[in-house]
C-alpha positions as CSV (number, residue, x, y, z in Angstrom):
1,X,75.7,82.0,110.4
2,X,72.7,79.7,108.8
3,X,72.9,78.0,105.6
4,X,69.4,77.4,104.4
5,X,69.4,75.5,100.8
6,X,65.4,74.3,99.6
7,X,65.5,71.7,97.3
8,X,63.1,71.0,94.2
9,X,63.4,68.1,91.9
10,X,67.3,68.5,91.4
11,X,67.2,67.2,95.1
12,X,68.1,63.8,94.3
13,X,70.9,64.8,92.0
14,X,72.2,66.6,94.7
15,X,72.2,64.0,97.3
16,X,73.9,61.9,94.6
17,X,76.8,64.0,94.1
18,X,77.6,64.7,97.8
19,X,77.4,60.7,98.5
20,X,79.7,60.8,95.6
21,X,82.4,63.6,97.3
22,X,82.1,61.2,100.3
23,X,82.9,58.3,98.8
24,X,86.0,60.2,97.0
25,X,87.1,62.1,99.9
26,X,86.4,65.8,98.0
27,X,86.6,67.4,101.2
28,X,89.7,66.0,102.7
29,X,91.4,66.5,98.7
30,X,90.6,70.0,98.7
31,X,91.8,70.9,102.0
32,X,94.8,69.2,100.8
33,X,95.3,70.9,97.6
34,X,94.8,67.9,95.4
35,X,94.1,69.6,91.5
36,X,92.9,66.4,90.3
37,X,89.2,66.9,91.8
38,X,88.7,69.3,89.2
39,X,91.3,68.1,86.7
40,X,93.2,65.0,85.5
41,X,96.0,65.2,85.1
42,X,95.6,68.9,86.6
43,X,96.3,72.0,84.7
44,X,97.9,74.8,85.7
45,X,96.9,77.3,87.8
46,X,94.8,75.4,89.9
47,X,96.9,73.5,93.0
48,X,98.5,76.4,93.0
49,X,95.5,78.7,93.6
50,X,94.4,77.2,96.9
51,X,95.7,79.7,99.3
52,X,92.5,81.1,100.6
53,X,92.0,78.0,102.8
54,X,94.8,79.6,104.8
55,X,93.1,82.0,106.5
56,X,95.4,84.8,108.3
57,X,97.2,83.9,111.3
58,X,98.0,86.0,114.2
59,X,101.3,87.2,113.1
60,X,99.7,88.8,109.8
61,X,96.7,90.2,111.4
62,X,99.4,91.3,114.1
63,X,101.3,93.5,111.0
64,X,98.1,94.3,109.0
65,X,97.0,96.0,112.5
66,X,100.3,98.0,113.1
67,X,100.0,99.1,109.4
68,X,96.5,100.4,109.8
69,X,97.4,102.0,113.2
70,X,100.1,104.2,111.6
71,X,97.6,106.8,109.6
72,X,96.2,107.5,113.1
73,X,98.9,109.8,113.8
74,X,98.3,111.7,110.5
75,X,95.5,114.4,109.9
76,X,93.8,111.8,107.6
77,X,89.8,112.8,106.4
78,X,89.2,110.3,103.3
79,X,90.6,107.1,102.4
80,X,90.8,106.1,98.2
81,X,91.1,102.5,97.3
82,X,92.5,102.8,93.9
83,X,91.6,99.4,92.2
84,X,89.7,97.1,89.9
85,X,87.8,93.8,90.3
86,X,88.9,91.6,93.8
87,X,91.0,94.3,94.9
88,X,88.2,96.4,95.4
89,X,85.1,94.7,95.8
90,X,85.8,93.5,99.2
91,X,86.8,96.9,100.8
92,X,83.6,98.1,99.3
93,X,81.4,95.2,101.2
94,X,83.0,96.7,104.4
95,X,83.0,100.0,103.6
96,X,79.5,99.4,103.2
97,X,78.5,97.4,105.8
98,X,80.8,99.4,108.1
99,X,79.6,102.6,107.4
100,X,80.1,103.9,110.6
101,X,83.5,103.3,110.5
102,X,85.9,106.5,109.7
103,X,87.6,107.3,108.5
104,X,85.4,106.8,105.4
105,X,86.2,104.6,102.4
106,X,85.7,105.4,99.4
107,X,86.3,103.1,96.0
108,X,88.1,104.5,92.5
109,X,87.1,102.0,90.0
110,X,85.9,104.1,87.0
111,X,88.1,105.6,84.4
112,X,84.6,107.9,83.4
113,X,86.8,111.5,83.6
114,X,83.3,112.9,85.0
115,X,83.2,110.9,87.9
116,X,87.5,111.2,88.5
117,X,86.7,114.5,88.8
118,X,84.4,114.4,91.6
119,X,86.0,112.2,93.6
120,X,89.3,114.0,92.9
121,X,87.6,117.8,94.0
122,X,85.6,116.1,96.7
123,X,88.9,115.4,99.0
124,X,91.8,116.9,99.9
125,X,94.9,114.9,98.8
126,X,96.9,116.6,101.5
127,X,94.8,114.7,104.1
128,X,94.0,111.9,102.4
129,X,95.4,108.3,102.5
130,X,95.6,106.6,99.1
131,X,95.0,102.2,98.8
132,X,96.7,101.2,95.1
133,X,95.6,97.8,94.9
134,X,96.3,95.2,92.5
135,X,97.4,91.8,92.5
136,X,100.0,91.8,89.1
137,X,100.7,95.8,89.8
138,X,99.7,95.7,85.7
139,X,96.0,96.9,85.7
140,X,95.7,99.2,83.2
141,X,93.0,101.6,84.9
142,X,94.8,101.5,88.5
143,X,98.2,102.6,87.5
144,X,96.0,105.1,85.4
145,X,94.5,106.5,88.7
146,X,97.4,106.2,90.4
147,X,99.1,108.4,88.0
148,X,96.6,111.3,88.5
149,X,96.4,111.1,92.0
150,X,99.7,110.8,92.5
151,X,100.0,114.2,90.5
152,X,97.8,116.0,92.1
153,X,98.5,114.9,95.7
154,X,102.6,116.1,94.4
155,X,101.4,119.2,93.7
156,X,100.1,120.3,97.7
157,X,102.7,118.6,99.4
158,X,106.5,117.7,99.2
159,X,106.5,114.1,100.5
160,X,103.4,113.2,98.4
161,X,104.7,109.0,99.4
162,X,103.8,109.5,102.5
163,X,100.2,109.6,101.6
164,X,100.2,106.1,99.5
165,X,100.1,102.8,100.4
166,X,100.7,99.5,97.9
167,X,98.8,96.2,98.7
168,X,99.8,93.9,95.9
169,X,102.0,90.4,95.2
170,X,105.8,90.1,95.9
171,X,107.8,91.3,93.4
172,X,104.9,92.9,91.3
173,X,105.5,96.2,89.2
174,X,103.2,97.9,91.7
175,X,105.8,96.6,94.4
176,X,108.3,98.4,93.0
177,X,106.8,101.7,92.2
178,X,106.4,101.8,95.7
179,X,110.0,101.6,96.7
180,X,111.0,103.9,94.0
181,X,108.5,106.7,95.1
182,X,108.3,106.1,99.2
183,X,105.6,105.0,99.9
184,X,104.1,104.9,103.6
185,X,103.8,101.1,102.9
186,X,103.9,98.4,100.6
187,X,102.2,95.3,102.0
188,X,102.8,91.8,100.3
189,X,99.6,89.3,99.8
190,X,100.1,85.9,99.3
191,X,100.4,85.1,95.9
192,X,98.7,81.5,95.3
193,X,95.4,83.5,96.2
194,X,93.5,84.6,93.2
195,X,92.0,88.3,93.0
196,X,88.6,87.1,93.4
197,X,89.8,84.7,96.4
198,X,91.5,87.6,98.5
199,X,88.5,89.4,100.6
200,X,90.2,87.7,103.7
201,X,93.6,88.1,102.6
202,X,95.5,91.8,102.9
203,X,93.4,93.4,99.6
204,X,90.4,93.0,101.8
205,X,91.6,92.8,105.7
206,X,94.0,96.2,104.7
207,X,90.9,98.5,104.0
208,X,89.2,96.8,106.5
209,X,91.4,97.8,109.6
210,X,92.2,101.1,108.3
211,X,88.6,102.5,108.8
212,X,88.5,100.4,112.1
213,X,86.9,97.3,111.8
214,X,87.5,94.6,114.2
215,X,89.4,92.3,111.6
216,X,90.4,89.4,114.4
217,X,86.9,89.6,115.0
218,X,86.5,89.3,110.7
219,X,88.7,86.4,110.2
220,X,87.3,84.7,113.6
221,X,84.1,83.9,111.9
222,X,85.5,82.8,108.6
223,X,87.7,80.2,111.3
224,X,84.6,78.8,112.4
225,X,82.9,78.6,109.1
226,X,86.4,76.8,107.6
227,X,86.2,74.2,110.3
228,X,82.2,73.5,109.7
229,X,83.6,72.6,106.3
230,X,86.6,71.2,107.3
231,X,88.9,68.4,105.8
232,X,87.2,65.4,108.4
233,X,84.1,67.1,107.9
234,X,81.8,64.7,105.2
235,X,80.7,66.7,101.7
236,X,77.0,65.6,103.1
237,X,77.0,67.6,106.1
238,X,80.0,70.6,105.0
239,X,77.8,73.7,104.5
240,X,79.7,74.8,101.7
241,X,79.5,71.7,99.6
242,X,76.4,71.4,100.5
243,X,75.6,75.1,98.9
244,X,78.3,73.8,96.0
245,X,76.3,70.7,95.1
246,X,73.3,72.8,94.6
247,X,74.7,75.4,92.7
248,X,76.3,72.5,90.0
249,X,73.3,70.4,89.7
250,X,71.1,73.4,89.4
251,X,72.9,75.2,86.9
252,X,73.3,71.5,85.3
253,X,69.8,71.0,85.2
254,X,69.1,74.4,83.2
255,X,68.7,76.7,86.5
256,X,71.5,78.6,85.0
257,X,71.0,82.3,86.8
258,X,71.6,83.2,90.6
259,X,69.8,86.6,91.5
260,X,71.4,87.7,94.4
261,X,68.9,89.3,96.9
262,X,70.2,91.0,99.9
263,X,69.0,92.8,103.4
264,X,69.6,96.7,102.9
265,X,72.2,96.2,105.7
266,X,74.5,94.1,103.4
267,X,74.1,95.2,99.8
268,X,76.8,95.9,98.8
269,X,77.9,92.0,99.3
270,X,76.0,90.9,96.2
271,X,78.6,93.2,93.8
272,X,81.8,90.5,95.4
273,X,79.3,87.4,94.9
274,X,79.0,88.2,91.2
275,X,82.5,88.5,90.5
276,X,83.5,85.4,92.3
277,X,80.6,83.2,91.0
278,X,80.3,84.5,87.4
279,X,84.9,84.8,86.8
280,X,84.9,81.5,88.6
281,X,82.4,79.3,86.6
282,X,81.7,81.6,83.3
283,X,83.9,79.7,80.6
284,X,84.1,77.0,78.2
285,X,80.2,77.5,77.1
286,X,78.8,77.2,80.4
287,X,78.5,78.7,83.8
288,X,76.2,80.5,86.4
289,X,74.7,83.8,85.4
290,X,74.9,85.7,89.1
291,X,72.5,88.5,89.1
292,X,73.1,91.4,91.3
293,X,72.3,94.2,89.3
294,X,68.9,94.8,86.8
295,X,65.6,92.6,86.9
296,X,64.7,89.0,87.0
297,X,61.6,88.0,88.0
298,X,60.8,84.5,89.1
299,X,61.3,81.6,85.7
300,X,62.5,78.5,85.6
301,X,66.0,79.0,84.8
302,X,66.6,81.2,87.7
303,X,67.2,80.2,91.7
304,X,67.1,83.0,94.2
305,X,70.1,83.4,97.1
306,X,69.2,85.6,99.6
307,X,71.8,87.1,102.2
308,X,69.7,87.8,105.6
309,X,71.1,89.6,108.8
310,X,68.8,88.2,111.7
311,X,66.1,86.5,110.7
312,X,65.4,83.8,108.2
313,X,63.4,84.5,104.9
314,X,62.5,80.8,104.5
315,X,62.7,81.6,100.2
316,X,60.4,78.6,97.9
317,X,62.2,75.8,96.4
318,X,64.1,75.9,94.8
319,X,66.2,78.7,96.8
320,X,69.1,79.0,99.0
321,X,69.9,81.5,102.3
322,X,72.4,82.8,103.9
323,X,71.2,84.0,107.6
324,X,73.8,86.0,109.3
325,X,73.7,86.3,112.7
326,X,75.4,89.8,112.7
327,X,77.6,92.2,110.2
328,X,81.0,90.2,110.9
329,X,79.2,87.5,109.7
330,X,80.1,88.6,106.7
331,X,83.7,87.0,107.0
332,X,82.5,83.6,107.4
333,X,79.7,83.9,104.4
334,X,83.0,85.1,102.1
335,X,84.9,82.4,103.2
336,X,81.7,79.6,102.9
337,X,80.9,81.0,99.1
338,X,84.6,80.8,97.9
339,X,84.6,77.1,98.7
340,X,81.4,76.7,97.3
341,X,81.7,78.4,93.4
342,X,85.4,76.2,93.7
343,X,83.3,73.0,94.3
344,X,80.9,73.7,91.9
345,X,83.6,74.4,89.4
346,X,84.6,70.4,89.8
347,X,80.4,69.9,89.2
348,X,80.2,71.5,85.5
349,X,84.3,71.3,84.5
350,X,85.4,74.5,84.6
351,X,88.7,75.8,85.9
352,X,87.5,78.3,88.7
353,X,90.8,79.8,89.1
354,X,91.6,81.3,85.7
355,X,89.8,84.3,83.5
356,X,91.1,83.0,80.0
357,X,88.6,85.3,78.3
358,X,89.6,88.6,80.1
359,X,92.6,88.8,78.5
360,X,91.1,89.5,74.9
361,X,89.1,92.6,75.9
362,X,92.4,94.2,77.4
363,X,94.4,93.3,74.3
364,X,91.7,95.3,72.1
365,X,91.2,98.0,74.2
366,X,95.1,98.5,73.9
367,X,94.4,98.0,69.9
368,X,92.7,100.5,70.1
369,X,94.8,102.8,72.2
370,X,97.5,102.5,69.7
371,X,95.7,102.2,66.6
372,X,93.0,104.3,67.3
373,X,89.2,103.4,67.6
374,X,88.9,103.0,64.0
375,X,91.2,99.7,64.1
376,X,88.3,97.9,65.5
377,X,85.1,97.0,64.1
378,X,82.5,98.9,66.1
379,X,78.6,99.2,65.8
380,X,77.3,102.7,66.9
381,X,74.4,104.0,66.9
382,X,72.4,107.5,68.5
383,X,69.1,108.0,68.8
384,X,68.7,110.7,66.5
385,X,69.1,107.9,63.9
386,X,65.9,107.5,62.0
387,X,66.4,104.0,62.1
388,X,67.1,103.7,65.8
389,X,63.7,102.3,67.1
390,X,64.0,99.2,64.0
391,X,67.2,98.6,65.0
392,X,66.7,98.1,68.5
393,X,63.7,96.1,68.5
394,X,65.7,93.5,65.6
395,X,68.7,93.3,67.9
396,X,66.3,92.7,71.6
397,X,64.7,90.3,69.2
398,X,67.4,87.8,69.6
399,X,66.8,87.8,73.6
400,X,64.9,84.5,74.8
401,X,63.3,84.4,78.1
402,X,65.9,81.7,79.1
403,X,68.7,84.2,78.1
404,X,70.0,87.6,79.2
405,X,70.6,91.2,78.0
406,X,73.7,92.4,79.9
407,X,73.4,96.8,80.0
408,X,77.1,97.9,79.9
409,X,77.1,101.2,81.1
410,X,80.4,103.0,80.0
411,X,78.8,106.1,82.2
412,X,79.9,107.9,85.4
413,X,78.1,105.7,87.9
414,X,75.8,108.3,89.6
415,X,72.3,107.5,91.4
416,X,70.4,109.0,88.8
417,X,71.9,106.7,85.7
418,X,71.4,103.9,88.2
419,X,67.7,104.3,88.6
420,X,67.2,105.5,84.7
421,X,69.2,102.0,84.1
422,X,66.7,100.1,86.3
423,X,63.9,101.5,84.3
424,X,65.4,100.5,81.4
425,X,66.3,97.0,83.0
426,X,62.5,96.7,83.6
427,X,61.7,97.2,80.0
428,X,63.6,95.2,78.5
429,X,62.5,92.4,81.0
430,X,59.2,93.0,80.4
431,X,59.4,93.2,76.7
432,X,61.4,89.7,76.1
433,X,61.1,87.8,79.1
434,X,64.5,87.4,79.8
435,X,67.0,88.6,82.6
436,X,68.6,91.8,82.3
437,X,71.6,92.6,84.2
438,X,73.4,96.2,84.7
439,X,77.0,97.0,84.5
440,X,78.9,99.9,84.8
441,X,82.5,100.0,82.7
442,X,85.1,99.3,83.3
443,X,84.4,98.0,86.6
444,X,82.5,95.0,85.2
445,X,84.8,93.9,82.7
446,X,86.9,92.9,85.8
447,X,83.9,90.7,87.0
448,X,81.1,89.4,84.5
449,X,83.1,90.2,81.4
450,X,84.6,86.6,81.9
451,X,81.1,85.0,81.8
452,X,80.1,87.1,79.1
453,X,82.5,86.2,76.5
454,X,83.4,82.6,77.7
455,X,79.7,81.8,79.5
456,X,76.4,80.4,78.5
457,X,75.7,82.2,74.6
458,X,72.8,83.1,75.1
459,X,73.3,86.5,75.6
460,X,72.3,90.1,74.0
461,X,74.5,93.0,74.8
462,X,73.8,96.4,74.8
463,X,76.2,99.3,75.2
464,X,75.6,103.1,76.2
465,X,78.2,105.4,76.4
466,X,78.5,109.4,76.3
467,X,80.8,111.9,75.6
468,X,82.3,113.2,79.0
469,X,81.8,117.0,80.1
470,X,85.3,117.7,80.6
471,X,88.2,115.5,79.9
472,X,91.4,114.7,81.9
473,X,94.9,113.7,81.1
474,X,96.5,110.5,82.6
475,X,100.3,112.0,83.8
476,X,103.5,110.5,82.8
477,X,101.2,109.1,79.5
478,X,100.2,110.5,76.0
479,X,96.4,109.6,76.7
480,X,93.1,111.0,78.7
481,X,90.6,109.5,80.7
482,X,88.1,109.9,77.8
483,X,90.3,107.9,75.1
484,X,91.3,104.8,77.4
485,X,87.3,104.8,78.5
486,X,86.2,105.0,75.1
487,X,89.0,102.4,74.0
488,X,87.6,100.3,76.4
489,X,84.1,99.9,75.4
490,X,85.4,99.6,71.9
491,X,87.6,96.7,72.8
492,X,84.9,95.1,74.9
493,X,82.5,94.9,72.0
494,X,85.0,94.0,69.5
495,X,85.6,90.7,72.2
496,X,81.9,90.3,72.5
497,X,81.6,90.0,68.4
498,X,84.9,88.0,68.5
499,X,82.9,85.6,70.6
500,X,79.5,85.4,68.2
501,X,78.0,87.7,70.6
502,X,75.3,90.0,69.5
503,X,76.4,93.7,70.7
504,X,75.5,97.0,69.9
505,X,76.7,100.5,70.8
506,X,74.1,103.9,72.2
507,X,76.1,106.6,72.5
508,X,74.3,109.2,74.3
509,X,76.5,112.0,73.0
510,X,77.3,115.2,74.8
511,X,73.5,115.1,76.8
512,X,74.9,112.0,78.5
513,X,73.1,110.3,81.0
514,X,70.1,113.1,80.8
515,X,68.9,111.4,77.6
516,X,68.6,107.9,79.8
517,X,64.9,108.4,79.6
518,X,65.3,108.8,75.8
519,X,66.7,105.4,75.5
520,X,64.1,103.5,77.8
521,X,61.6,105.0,75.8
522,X,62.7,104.5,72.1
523,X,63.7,100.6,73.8
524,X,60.1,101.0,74.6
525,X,58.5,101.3,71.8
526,X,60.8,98.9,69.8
527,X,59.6,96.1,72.0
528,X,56.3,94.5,71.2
């Protein structure tokens, strides 16, 4: 793999601050765990955070391997990774760039009851092999999913353990749970590795062998890229500092927003990039906007990075490029951009290990779960509204070209609301100048939601939600799929507005997604 970074007047800055991690030995201190090169004294969480510089070692690829070969003795047609944030973006990349592999992969990450219940009718839980993955064992959605799965893989057969396996932390909830209900496997990651740090740990190398990729092969790459960037190697000629310096100075120097543009044969890599770069460096009033989703044409305050499989797209300056050789060049490109977002964490003081603004949506959401939605302030609006049009165009208003509308999309995330969302995306682009990014709820509160309550403020937010066609009930729990999906879009805006963000609420009512068009429109017309 190629590291390609094209310089523009922050060049000199740059060059400054890696002469600088030369002369202070960043390098060597990282690889020895030393907090203090983003922090002294050091605060918590961060020495002991460090653990994806040990990549896996024969032994655990040896039992990851014996675990994946097991299902292959079982009638097995579908595989369900049941998870949220870094436990599933990882599998998705490989799932995606795998896609060959089978059997196929597919990701649970949305508590929308209209896409559970396509997923859930699409399989057949009898021969299907269930992933719950989550670091604490705590996540809110995946012990939601879990529940109805497990329900309705009980009801077709007796042994319905048999069917799950747990990747999580030792001596996590989720740990337990499996014990107490037999599961095929519970498998044990390393706990000093963050969520967003774990692609080449078990939540990621797991998935990975089970639909039969090569994962020795995986990790082999992510070797070599860890000893191009290794503790003798200087910050002036260590590929990931290199990209690290860049990213700081750049953001430092106003070019504040990363939009992430990929070869059709990765794209699904862009999705893990976000999470790590904008949960890693979104906090304390600062960070890097990563764009993976929406519209942002070229401006001043954005820099593109372009992930390329064969051949080099030689972006302008200021730009950077990963080339990959071939698809398990993916393991060394995850491995090269986790060092990077830590090192430019030490650039713009930030802790890149923590999330301390996640934790406010989830306490609100569960407000509102108890209390009901009404405990929580909440702007709504529909477009039947007469009002609707004036009220859009005054809350856009506040967008500036060097800021960001973020779209959170509380819908099932089907192809259709994905391209009615791009329209939209190009609207409001068009109309205000700035970036526009898309996310679909919940999944994104698990990976921008940090940058967008604790980030740069200078974003606008704007909600759409529905009411779902048919609604399902969460087992072993006095709530549906509707209420916790509604509860969290109403704790996620009461964070946003706890924050001084400006937020708003569509709901699209029971035409859901069909009145997508509606919206771009009526946005349309109340832009100038």
């Amino acid at each position: 793999m190629t590291v390609r970074v094209a310089m523009d007047g922050t060049g000199a800055a740059v060059s400054a601050r890696l002469a600088a991690w030369d002369d202070n030995q960043f390098a060597a201190r990282l690889w020895q765990r030393d907090p203090t090169i983003w922090f002294d004294p050091p605060r918590d969480e961060v020495g002991n955070r460090l653990g994806w510089l040990d990549l896996p070692d024969e032994d655990r690829i040896a039992r990851i391997r014996e675990i994946a070969a097991t299902p292959a003795t079982d009638a097995i047609d579908d595989i369900l990774l049941i998870g949220m944030g870094g436990s599933s973006l990882a599998p998705e990349v490989f799932a995606s760039v795998f896609s060959e592999s089978s059997p196929p992969l597919t990701i649970v990450d949305s508590t929308h009851p209209d896409t559970i219940a396509a997923i859930s009718n699409s399989v057949d839980p009898a021969r299907t092999l269930f992933i719950v993955s989550s670091k604490s064992g705590k996540t809110l959605e995946t012990l939601s999913l879990f529940r109805f799965l497990w329900d309705r893989t009980a009801g077709v057969i007796d042994d319905a353990g048999s069917r799950f396996i747990a990747i999580t932390d030792p001596g996590s909830d989720l740990a337990q749970l499996g014990e107490d209900r037999g599961f095929r496997a519970v498998v044990l990651a390393p706990a000093d590795v963050g969520g967003r740090y774990s692609a080449l740990t078990e939540f990621g190398l797991v998935p990975a062998a089970l639909i039969g990729v090569d994962i020795e092969r995986l990790v082999a790459g992510a070797r070599e890229m860890a000893a191009a960037c290794g503790p003798d190697v200087p910050a002036s000629a260590s590929p990931a500092l290199q990209l690290a310096a860049a990213l700081g100075e750049w953001a430092v120097a106003g070019r504040d927003k990363l939009v992430l543009e990929a070869d059709p044969s990765v794209a699904a890599l862009p999705a893990w990039i976000e999470q790590l770069v904008a949960e890693s460096l979104g906090k304390d009033g600062t960070g890097i906007l990563p764009i993976a989703a929406g519209t942002a044409s070229p401006a001043p305050d954005r820099v593109p990075l372009a992930i390329a499989l064969g051949s080099d797209p030689s972006p302008p300056a200021p730009s950077a490029a990963l080339i990959l050789n071939d698809r398990y060049d993916i393991g060394a490109a995850m491995f090269l951009l986790e060092m990077a977002v830590a090192g430019a964490g030490a650039i713009l003081g930030v802790h890149p290990f923590d999330q301390p603004d996640v934790e406010l949506a989830k306490r609100l959401t569960r407000t509102a779960m108890t209390d009901g939605l009404s405990s929580l302030q909440v702007t709504e609006w529909t477009l039947d509204e007469e009002d609707i049009t004036t009220r859009l165009g005054e809350m856009l208003a506040g967008a500036k070209p060097d800021g960001y509308v973020a779209i959170h999309a509380y819908l099932a995330p089907d192809e259709a609301s994905r391209a009615e969302l791009d329209r939209l995306a190009g609207v409001i682009a068009e109309g205000t100048g700035a970036a526009v990014t898309i996310g679909f709820g919940p999944r994104f509160l698990h990976s921008t939601g940090q940058y967008h309550k604790g980030g740069t403020p200078s974003g606008v937010f704007l909600q759409v939600v529905d009411h779902p066609r048919a609604d399902l009930a969460v087992p072993e729990t006095d709530y549906t799929f509707a209420e916790l999906i509604a509860a969290q879009s109403f704790g996620d805006q009461a964070a946003l507005s706890d924050r001084g963000r400006p937020v708003a609420m569509v709901c699209l009512g029971d035409a859901g997604p069909s009145d997508l068009p509606r919206l771009t429109a009526t946005v349309e017309t109340a832009l100038p």
